[in-house]
C-alpha angles and dihedrals in degrees: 000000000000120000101165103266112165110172107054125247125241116215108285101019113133110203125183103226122183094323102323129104099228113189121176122228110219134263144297124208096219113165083339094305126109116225131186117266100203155306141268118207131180118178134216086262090050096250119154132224136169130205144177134254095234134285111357098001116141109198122228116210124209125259085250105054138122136229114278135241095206129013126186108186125166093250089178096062100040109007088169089065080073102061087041089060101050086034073068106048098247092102100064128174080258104055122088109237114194131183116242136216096005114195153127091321082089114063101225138352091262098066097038084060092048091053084051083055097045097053097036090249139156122232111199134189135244103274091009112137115241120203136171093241105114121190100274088235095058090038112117087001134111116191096227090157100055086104118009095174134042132164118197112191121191128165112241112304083012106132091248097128090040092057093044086049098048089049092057092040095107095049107110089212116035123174112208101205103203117204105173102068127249096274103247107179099017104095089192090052102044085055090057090047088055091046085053096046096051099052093063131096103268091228090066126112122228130204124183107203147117094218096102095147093064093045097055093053092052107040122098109172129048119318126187106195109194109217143350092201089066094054097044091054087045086048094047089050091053096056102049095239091144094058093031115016099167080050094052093050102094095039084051098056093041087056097042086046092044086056104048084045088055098037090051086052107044131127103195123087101249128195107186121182122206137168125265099216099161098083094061136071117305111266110266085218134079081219102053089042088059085047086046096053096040095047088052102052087048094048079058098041088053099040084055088053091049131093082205138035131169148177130211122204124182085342084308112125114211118191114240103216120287143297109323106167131076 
């Protein structure tokens, strides 16, 4: 972006060049040196864009400013900056918003145009023209309801709740729906839990129950549900199915079924993440093979619900058939 600055801005300067209102964003430390975070521009027309400093960069927009026309912002360093800034308000059904410095952070073309896909971004070209005129039947409007339901399955240290993170990066209001209990008492998973919690956006909501059912009905904005594993073994625990199984039986399969019906009907767009615990050993336990074999009938009936499923292997997403739901 060139403007013909020629005496360089210091973080915060706001400088009128050759029509066009240029404000700096801050800096950035980046190996002891401090690099520009952004830039502000307003045009002659008033028109609004926002880019970044460079590589990396995450702009920071001050308390006062208005939504933008374009915005050009480096996705595949930070893909949560998207969803803060629409969380703001900056970031509007109107403006452009372009991914910036696309390169070899993403591992193919495909799924840098999926992730275009996920977060309602543009991908544009080297020499392409980029307006603010928008189609007038996608102007004003965010297609929230492309995919409702996706199931993302992974085997333990697989990369599943990253994935799930990184497709609901760009939602302003996210809801994290915890089901595994917040570890009191386990010092080793309490410290999972934080390394969860701190790796989402800060913006984002948590709840810690096993009531998915009524959360599903509810929602109606985006939901991560992380995992389905967690709940089952909860569930299983509630009903008393490791002291009585033959007694549980009946509890189990309500609250299975209370689930899929909610999960079918849902509004909200919903990422759930769930273990995939048919491709190891066979449980030693007459117990792990029943949560085994459970987890494994709901992770179908579910996949069978979804316009999406996936599996991750190794950080690697494999796309599980086509669209199956109506």
């Amino acid at each position: 972006m060139r403007l013909g600055v020629r005496e360089p801005l210091q973080a915060g300067d706001v400088r009128g060049v050759e029509g066009y209102r240029v404000r700096r964003l801050g800096d950035r430390e980046t190996g002891g040196n401090r690099d520009i975070r952004g830039w502000d521009v307003t045009g002659p027309d008033g028109g609004r864009l926002l880019y970044p400093g460079g590589p990396g960069a995450v702009p920071e927009p001050p308390a006062d400013a208005a939504p933008y026309d374009i915005a050009f912002l480096d996705l595949l360093g930070d893909p949560g900056q998207l969803g803060w800034l629409r969380a703001r308000g900056l970031i509007t059904p109107d403006t452009v918003t372009v991914v910036a410095y696309a390169d070899h952070r993403v591992p193919s073309e495909r799924e840098l145009e999926q992730r275009c896909g996920y977060w309602q971004v543009q991908l544009a070209a080297d020499g392409d023209a980029v307006t603010a005129v928008r189609p007038a039947e996608k102007r004003g409007v965010r297609d929230l309801a492309r995919t409702r339901r996706v199931l993302v399955l992974g085997g333990a240290r697989s990369g599943k709740s990253e994935r799930a993170e990184l497709r609901l990066a760009g939602e302003p209001e996210v809801i994290y729906v915890a089901t595994g209990g917040s570890g009191a008492g386990d010092a080793e998973w309490a410290a999972r839990v934080a390394a969860h919690r701190a790796r989402r956006p800060a913006w984002w909501r948590t709840a810690e129950t096993t009531d998915l059912a009524g959360v599903l009905a509810t929602a109606r904005g985006a939901l991560l549900i992380d995992g389905i594993g967690g709940w089952l073994a909860a569930v299983l625990d509630e009903c008393g199915a490791w002291e009585n199984w033959d007694a549980a039986r009946e509890k189990l399969a309500a609250r299975i079924a209370g689930l899929i019906g909610a999960w079918r009907q849902t509004s909200a767009h919903v990422v759930a993440v769930s273990d995939e615990t048919g491709l190891g050993v066979v449980p030693a336990t007459s117990a792990g093979r029943r949560f085994r074999d459970e987890l494994g009938r709901l992770n179908q009936a579910l996949a069978a619900e979804s316009e999406e499923a996936e599996l991750v292997v190794a950080g690697r997403v494999l796309a599980l058939g086509e669209e199956v739901a109506g």
